[in-house]
C-alpha positions as CSV (number, residue, x, y, z in Angstrom):
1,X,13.8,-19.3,-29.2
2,X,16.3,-18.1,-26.6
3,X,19.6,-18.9,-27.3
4,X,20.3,-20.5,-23.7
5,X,24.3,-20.1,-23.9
6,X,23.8,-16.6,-24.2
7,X,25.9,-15.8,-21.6
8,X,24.3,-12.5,-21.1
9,X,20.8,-13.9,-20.8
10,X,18.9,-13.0,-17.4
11,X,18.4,-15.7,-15.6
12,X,14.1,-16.1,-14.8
13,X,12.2,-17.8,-12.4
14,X,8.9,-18.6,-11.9
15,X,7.1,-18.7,-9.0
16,X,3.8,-20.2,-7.7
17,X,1.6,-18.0,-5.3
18,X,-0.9,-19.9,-3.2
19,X,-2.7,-17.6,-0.5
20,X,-4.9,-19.6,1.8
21,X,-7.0,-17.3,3.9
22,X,-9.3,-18.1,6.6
23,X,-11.7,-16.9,3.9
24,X,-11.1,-19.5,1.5
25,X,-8.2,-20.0,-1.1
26,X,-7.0,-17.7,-3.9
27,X,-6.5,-19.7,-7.2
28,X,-2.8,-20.3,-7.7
29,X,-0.6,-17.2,-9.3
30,X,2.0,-17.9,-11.3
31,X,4.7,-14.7,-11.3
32,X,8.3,-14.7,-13.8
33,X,11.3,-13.0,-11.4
34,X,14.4,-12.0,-13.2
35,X,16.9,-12.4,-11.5
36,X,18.3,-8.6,-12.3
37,X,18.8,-6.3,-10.1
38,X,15.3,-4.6,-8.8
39,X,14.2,-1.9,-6.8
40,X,11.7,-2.2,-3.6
41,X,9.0,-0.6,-5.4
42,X,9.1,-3.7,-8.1
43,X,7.7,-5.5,-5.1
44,X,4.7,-3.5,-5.2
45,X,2.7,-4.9,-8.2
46,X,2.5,-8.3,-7.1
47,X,1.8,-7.6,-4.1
48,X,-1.5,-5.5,-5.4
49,X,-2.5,-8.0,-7.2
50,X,-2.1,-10.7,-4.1
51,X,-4.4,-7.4,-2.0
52,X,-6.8,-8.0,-4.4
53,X,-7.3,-11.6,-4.3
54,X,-7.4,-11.6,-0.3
55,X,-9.5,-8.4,-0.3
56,X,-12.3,-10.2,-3.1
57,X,-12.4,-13.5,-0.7
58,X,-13.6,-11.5,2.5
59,X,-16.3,-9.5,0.0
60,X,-17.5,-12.8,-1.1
61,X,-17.4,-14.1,2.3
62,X,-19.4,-10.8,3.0
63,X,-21.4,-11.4,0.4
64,X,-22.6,-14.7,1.3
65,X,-23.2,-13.7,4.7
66,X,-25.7,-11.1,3.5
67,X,-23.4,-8.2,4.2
68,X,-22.6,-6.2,0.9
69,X,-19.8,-3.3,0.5
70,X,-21.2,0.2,0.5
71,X,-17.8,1.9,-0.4
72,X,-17.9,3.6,-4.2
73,X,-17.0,6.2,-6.2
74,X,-18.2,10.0,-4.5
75,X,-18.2,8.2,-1.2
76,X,-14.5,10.2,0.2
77,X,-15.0,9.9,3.8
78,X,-12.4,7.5,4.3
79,X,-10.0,9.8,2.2
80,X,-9.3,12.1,4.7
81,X,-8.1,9.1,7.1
82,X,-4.3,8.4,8.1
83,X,-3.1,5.9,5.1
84,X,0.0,4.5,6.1
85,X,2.5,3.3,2.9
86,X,4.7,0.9,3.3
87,X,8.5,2.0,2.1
88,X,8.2,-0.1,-1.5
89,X,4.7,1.9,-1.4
90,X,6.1,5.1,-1.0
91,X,8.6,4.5,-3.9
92,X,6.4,2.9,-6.3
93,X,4.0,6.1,-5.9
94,X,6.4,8.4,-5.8
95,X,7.8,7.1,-9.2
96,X,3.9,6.9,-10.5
97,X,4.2,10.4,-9.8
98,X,7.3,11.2,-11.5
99,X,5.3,10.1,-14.7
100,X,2.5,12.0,-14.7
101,X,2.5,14.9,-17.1
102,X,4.3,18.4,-15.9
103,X,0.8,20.3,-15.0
104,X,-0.5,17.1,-13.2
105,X,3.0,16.4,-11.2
106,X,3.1,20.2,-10.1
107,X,-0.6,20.2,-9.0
108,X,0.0,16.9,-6.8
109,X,2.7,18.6,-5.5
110,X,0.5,21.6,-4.7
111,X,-2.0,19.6,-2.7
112,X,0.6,17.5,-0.6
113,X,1.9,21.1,0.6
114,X,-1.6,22.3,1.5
115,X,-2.0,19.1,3.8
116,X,1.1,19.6,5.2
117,X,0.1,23.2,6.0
118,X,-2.8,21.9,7.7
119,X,-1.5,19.6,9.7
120,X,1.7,22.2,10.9
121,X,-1.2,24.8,11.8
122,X,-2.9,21.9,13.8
123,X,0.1,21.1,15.4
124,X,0.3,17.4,14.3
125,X,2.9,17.6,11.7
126,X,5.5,17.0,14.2
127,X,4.2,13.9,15.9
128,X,3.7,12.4,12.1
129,X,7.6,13.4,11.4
130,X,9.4,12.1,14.7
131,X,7.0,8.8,14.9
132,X,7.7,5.9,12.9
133,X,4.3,3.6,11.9
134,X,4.5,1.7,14.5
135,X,4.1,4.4,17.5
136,X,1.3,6.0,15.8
137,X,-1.7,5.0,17.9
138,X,-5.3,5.7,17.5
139,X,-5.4,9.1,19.1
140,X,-3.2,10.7,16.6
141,X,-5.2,9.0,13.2
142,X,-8.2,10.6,15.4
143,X,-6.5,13.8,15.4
144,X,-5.5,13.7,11.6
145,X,-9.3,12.7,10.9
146,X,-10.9,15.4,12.7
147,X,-8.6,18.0,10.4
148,X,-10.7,17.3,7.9
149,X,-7.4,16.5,5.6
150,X,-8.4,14.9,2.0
151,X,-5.9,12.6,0.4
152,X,-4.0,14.6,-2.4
153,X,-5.1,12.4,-4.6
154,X,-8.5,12.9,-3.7
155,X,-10.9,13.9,-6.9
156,X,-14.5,14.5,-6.7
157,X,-14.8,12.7,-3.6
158,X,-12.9,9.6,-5.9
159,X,-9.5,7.9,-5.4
160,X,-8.0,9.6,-8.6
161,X,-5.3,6.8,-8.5
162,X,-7.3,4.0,-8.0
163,X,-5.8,1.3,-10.1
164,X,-2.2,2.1,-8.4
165,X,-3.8,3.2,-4.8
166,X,-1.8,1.9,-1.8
167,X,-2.7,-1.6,-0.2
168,X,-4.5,-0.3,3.2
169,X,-7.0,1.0,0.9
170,X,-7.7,-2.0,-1.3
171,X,-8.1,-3.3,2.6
172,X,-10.5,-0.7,3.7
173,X,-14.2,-1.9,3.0
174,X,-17.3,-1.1,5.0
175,X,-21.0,-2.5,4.9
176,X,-22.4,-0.4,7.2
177,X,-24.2,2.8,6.3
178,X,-21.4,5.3,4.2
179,X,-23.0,8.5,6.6
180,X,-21.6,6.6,9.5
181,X,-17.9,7.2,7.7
182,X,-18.1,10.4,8.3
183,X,-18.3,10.8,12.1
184,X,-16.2,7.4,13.0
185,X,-16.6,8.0,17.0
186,X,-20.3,7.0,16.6
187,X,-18.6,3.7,16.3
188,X,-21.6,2.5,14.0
189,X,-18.6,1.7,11.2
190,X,-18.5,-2.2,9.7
191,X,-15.5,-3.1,8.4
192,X,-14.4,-6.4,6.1
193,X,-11.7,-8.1,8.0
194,X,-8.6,-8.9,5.3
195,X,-6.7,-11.7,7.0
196,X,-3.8,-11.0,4.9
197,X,-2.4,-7.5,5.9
198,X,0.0,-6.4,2.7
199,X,1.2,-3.1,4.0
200,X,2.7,-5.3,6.9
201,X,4.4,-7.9,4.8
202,X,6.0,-4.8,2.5
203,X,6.8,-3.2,5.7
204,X,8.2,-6.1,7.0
205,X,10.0,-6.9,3.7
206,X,11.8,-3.6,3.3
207,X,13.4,-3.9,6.7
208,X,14.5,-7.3,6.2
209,X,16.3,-6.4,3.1
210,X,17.6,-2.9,4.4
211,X,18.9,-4.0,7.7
212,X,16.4,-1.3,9.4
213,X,13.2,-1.6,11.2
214,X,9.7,-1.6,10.3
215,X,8.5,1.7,9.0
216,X,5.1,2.8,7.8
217,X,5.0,6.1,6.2
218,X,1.9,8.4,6.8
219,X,0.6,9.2,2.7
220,X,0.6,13.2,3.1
221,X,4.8,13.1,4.1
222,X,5.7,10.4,0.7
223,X,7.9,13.0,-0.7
224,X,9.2,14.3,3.0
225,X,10.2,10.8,3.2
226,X,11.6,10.5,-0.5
227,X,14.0,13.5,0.1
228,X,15.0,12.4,3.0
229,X,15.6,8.7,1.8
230,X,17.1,9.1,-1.5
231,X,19.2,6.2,-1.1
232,X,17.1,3.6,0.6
233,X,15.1,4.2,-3.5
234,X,18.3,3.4,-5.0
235,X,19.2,0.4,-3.5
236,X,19.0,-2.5,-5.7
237,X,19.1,-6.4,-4.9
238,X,19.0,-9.6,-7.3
239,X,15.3,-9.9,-8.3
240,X,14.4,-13.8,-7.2
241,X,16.1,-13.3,-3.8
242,X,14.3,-9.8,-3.2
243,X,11.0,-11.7,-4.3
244,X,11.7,-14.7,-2.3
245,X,12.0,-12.2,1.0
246,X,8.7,-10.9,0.4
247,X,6.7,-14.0,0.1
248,X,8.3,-15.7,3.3
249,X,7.1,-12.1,4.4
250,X,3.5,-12.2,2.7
251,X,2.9,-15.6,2.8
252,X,5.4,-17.4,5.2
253,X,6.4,-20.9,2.8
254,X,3.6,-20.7,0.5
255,X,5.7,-20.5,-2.8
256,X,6.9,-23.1,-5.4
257,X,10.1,-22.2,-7.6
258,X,9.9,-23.8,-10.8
Protein backbone atom coordinates (compact mmCIF):
# COMPACT_ATOMS: atom_id res chain seq x y z
CA UNK A 1 0.00 0.00 0.00
CA UNK A 2 1.10 3.63 -0.82
CA UNK A 3 2.45 5.34 1.80
CA UNK A 4 0.06 8.52 1.46
CA UNK A 5 2.53 11.06 3.42
CA UNK A 6 4.98 10.36 0.97
CA UNK A 7 5.54 13.69 0.23
CA UNK A 8 7.00 12.92 -3.11
CA UNK A 9 4.00 10.81 -4.14
CA UNK A 10 2.28 12.06 -7.56
CA UNK A 11 -0.75 13.10 -6.99
CA UNK A 12 -3.62 10.84 -9.46
CA UNK A 13 -6.84 11.38 -10.59
CA UNK A 14 -9.30 9.48 -12.14
CA UNK A 15 -11.53 10.48 -14.59
CA UNK A 16 -14.89 9.25 -16.04
CA UNK A 17 -15.40 9.52 -19.88
CA UNK A 18 -18.99 9.44 -21.15
CA UNK A 19 -19.38 10.13 -25.02
CA UNK A 20 -22.92 10.42 -26.11
CA UNK A 21 -23.15 10.50 -29.84
CA UNK A 22 -26.08 10.97 -31.97
CA UNK A 23 -25.19 7.30 -32.61
CA UNK A 24 -25.85 6.01 -29.33
CA UNK A 25 -23.65 6.07 -26.09
CA UNK A 26 -20.10 4.77 -25.53
CA UNK A 27 -19.88 2.69 -22.15
CA UNK A 28 -18.34 4.79 -19.47
CA UNK A 29 -14.16 5.03 -19.50
CA UNK A 30 -12.51 5.32 -16.67
CA UNK A 31 -8.76 7.03 -17.24
CA UNK A 32 -5.89 7.56 -14.10
CA UNK A 33 -4.15 11.32 -14.84
CA UNK A 34 -1.06 12.04 -12.85
CA UNK A 35 -0.78 15.01 -12.11
CA UNK A 36 3.09 15.25 -13.44
CA UNK A 37 4.18 17.16 -15.89
CA UNK A 38 3.14 15.64 -19.56
CA UNK A 39 3.69 16.35 -22.98
CA UNK A 40 0.85 16.96 -25.78
CA UNK A 41 1.44 13.88 -27.36
CA UNK A 42 0.30 11.96 -23.84
CA UNK A 43 -2.99 13.28 -25.00
CA UNK A 44 -2.96 11.16 -27.84
CA UNK A 45 -3.75 7.67 -26.47
CA UNK A 46 -6.82 8.44 -24.89
CA UNK A 47 -8.05 10.14 -27.29
CA UNK A 48 -7.53 6.90 -29.76
CA UNK A 49 -9.12 5.02 -27.77
CA UNK A 50 -12.34 7.67 -27.38
CA UNK A 51 -11.93 7.58 -31.88
CA UNK A 52 -12.49 4.22 -31.53
CA UNK A 53 -15.54 4.09 -29.46
CA UNK A 54 -17.32 6.93 -31.61
CA UNK A 55 -15.93 5.46 -34.86
CA UNK A 56 -17.55 1.51 -33.76
CA UNK A 57 -21.06 3.33 -32.89
CA UNK A 58 -21.48 4.82 -36.47
CA UNK A 59 -20.34 1.10 -37.96
CA UNK A 60 -22.93 -0.40 -35.82
CA UNK A 61 -25.36 2.21 -36.76
CA UNK A 62 -24.16 1.27 -40.40
CA UNK A 63 -24.50 -1.98 -39.65
CA UNK A 64 -27.94 -1.95 -38.63
CA UNK A 65 -28.96 0.06 -41.40
CA UNK A 66 -27.80 -2.62 -43.80
CA UNK A 67 -24.76 -0.62 -44.89
CA UNK A 68 -21.49 -2.56 -44.02
CA UNK A 69 -17.67 -1.04 -44.23
CA UNK A 70 -15.78 -2.10 -47.30
CA UNK A 71 -12.39 -0.56 -46.12
CA UNK A 72 -9.58 -3.51 -45.33
CA UNK A 73 -6.24 -4.43 -45.51
CA UNK A 74 -4.73 -4.17 -49.54
CA UNK A 75 -7.50 -1.59 -50.09
CA UNK A 76 -4.77 1.79 -50.15
CA UNK A 77 -6.73 4.15 -52.08
CA UNK A 78 -7.44 6.30 -49.32
CA UNK A 79 -3.58 6.29 -48.45
CA UNK A 80 -2.62 8.53 -50.93
CA UNK A 81 -5.31 11.27 -49.51
CA UNK A 82 -4.29 14.54 -47.59
CA UNK A 83 -4.33 13.26 -43.67
CA UNK A 84 -4.22 16.07 -41.59
CA UNK A 85 -2.45 15.46 -37.71
CA UNK A 86 -3.28 17.35 -35.22
CA UNK A 87 -0.01 18.94 -33.24
CA UNK A 88 -0.22 16.17 -30.20
CA UNK A 89 -0.54 13.77 -33.45
CA UNK A 90 2.39 14.92 -35.02
CA UNK A 91 4.41 14.48 -31.69
CA UNK A 92 3.14 11.30 -30.62
CA UNK A 93 4.19 9.88 -34.25
CA UNK A 94 7.05 11.53 -34.51
CA UNK A 95 8.20 9.95 -31.11
CA UNK A 96 6.64 6.37 -32.42
CA UNK A 97 9.17 6.96 -34.91
CA UNK A 98 12.00 7.77 -32.91
CA UNK A 99 11.57 4.08 -31.61
CA UNK A 100 11.53 2.19 -34.37
CA UNK A 101 14.75 0.28 -35.05
CA UNK A 102 17.75 2.28 -36.98
CA UNK A 103 17.05 0.55 -40.66
CA UNK A 104 13.26 1.08 -40.15
CA UNK A 105 13.62 4.97 -38.80
CA UNK A 106 16.05 5.65 -41.85
CA UNK A 107 13.73 3.99 -44.44
CA UNK A 108 10.61 6.15 -43.02
CA UNK A 109 12.69 8.92 -43.44
CA UNK A 110 13.51 7.91 -46.97
CA UNK A 111 9.91 7.77 -48.05
CA UNK A 112 8.72 11.11 -46.40
CA UNK A 113 11.53 12.83 -48.65
CA UNK A 114 10.29 11.01 -51.82
CA UNK A 115 6.75 12.59 -51.08
CA UNK A 116 8.03 15.66 -50.52
CA UNK A 117 9.95 15.54 -53.86
CA UNK A 118 6.79 14.83 -55.42
CA UNK A 119 4.87 17.24 -54.28
CA UNK A 120 7.94 20.19 -54.87
CA UNK A 121 7.99 18.84 -58.66
CA UNK A 122 4.06 19.28 -58.70
CA UNK A 123 4.28 22.48 -57.33
CA UNK A 124 2.10 21.93 -54.18
CA UNK A 125 4.71 21.76 -51.54
CA UNK A 126 4.51 25.39 -51.14
CA UNK A 127 0.86 25.89 -50.63
CA UNK A 128 1.06 22.75 -47.97
CA UNK A 129 4.05 24.83 -46.11
CA UNK A 130 2.58 28.55 -46.05
CA UNK A 131 -1.21 27.20 -45.26
CA UNK A 132 -2.19 26.28 -41.88
CA UNK A 133 -5.14 23.31 -41.67
CA UNK A 134 -7.62 25.43 -41.74
CA UNK A 135 -7.09 27.31 -45.21
CA UNK A 136 -6.55 24.09 -46.97
CA UNK A 137 -9.71 23.67 -48.96
CA UNK A 138 -10.82 20.96 -51.15
CA UNK A 139 -9.00 21.93 -54.28
CA UNK A 140 -5.68 21.53 -52.87
CA UNK A 141 -6.50 17.73 -51.04
CA UNK A 142 -7.73 17.21 -54.90
CA UNK A 143 -4.46 18.28 -56.11
CA UNK A 144 -2.42 16.17 -53.53
CA UNK A 145 -4.80 13.17 -54.54
CA UNK A 146 -4.37 13.25 -58.11
CA UNK A 147 -0.33 13.09 -57.40
CA UNK A 148 -0.80 9.82 -56.75
CA UNK A 149 1.30 10.35 -53.23
CA UNK A 150 1.06 7.05 -50.86
CA UNK A 151 1.29 7.66 -47.14
CA UNK A 152 4.97 6.81 -45.95
CA UNK A 153 3.66 4.46 -44.00
CA UNK A 154 1.96 2.83 -46.59
CA UNK A 155 2.91 -1.19 -46.94
CA UNK A 156 1.44 -3.43 -49.39
CA UNK A 157 -1.40 -1.27 -50.02
CA UNK A 158 -1.81 -1.57 -45.66
CA UNK A 159 -1.61 1.11 -43.00
CA UNK A 160 1.89 -0.30 -41.64
CA UNK A 161 1.10 1.62 -38.39
CA UNK A 162 -2.20 0.81 -37.86
CA UNK A 163 -2.66 0.31 -34.17
CA UNK A 164 -0.92 3.99 -33.69
CA UNK A 165 -2.44 5.52 -37.17
CA UNK A 166 -3.73 9.15 -36.76
CA UNK A 167 -7.42 9.82 -35.77
CA UNK A 168 -8.85 11.08 -39.32
CA UNK A 169 -8.15 7.69 -40.34
CA UNK A 170 -9.80 5.66 -37.63
CA UNK A 171 -12.62 8.31 -38.95
CA UNK A 172 -12.43 7.45 -42.56
CA UNK A 173 -14.84 4.45 -43.42
CA UNK A 174 -16.66 3.84 -46.65
CA UNK A 175 -19.55 1.32 -47.66
CA UNK A 176 -19.67 2.01 -51.05
CA UNK A 177 -17.81 0.10 -53.65
CA UNK A 178 -13.64 0.30 -52.72
CA UNK A 179 -13.04 0.90 -56.87
CA UNK A 180 -15.02 3.99 -56.41
CA UNK A 181 -11.88 5.14 -53.90
CA UNK A 182 -9.83 5.36 -56.41
CA UNK A 183 -11.32 8.03 -58.73
CA UNK A 184 -13.14 10.27 -55.86
CA UNK A 185 -14.60 12.90 -58.55
CA UNK A 186 -17.12 10.17 -59.64
CA UNK A 187 -18.51 11.18 -56.39
CA UNK A 188 -19.96 7.55 -56.05
CA UNK A 189 -17.87 7.49 -52.38
CA UNK A 190 -20.14 6.57 -49.07
CA UNK A 191 -18.76 7.65 -46.17
CA UNK A 192 -19.61 6.85 -42.19
CA UNK A 193 -20.36 10.06 -40.53
CA UNK A 194 -18.22 10.20 -36.95
CA UNK A 195 -20.09 12.76 -34.98
CA UNK A 196 -17.25 13.17 -32.76
CA UNK A 197 -14.27 14.72 -34.84
CA UNK A 198 -10.95 13.97 -32.64
CA UNK A 199 -8.43 15.62 -34.85
CA UNK A 200 -10.52 18.79 -34.08
CA UNK A 201 -10.73 18.51 -30.39
CA UNK A 202 -6.59 17.79 -30.39
CA UNK A 203 -6.37 20.66 -32.62
CA UNK A 204 -8.38 22.62 -30.61
CA UNK A 205 -6.64 21.46 -27.38
CA UNK A 206 -3.08 22.27 -28.45
CA UNK A 207 -3.95 25.81 -29.12
CA UNK A 208 -5.79 26.34 -26.01
CA UNK A 209 -2.82 25.24 -23.98
CA UNK A 210 -0.10 26.90 -26.24
CA UNK A 211 -1.65 30.24 -26.60
CA UNK A 212 -1.59 29.79 -30.61
CA UNK A 213 -4.27 28.95 -33.10
CA UNK A 214 -5.60 25.98 -34.52
CA UNK A 215 -3.19 24.05 -36.62
CA UNK A 216 -3.62 20.83 -38.54
CA UNK A 217 -0.50 19.49 -40.03
CA UNK A 218 -0.60 17.73 -43.54
CA UNK A 219 1.02 13.85 -42.63
CA UNK A 220 3.90 13.99 -45.49
CA UNK A 221 5.52 17.57 -43.64
CA UNK A 222 5.43 15.76 -39.60
CA UNK A 223 9.06 16.09 -39.45
CA UNK A 224 9.11 19.71 -41.51
CA UNK A 225 6.98 20.60 -38.72
CA UNK A 226 9.01 18.83 -35.83
CA UNK A 227 12.20 20.81 -36.88
CA UNK A 228 10.58 23.61 -37.09
CA UNK A 229 8.65 23.31 -33.67
CA UNK A 230 11.16 21.84 -31.47
CA UNK A 231 9.90 23.66 -28.62
CA UNK A 232 6.17 23.55 -28.91
CA UNK A 233 7.34 19.11 -28.26
CA UNK A 234 8.99 20.24 -25.15
CA UNK A 235 6.60 22.03 -23.50
CA UNK A 236 5.28 20.37 -20.54
CA UNK A 237 2.02 21.13 -18.32
CA UNK A 238 0.60 19.46 -15.02
CA UNK A 239 -1.10 16.24 -16.30
CA UNK A 240 -4.93 16.57 -14.76
CA UNK A 241 -5.15 20.18 -15.92
CA UNK A 242 -3.70 19.31 -19.61
CA UNK A 243 -6.37 16.35 -19.56
CA UNK A 244 -9.06 18.41 -18.22
CA UNK A 245 -8.44 20.99 -21.44
CA UNK A 246 -8.94 18.28 -23.74
CA UNK A 247 -12.07 16.81 -22.63
CA UNK A 248 -13.92 20.29 -22.25
CA UNK A 249 -12.33 20.18 -25.84
CA UNK A 250 -13.49 16.49 -26.88
CA UNK A 251 -16.38 16.30 -25.05
CA UNK A 252 -17.49 19.76 -23.74
CA UNK A 253 -18.55 18.85 -19.64
CA UNK A 254 -18.87 15.24 -20.01
CA UNK A 255 -16.26 14.17 -17.40
CA UNK A 256 -16.48 13.19 -13.65
CA UNK A 257 -13.23 13.64 -11.33
CA UNK A 258 -13.16 11.20 -8.68
Amino acid sequence: MTDRSDPLEIPVKAFTIIVETPDGAMPPARVQVPDAPMGLSDLVPPVYELCNGATALAIKKSRRQGRTVTCGPGCGACCRQLVPLSIPETIFLAGYIEGLAPEKRIALKERFDDALDVLRCGGLLDTLRIADGHERGPETALAYFRLGVPCPFLSEESCGIHPVRPCACREYNVTSEPEFCADPLQGKIKRLTVHRKMTTALARAAAGLTGTKEELVPLVMLFTWCERYREVAAMRWKGIGMFEVMMECALGKKTVGR
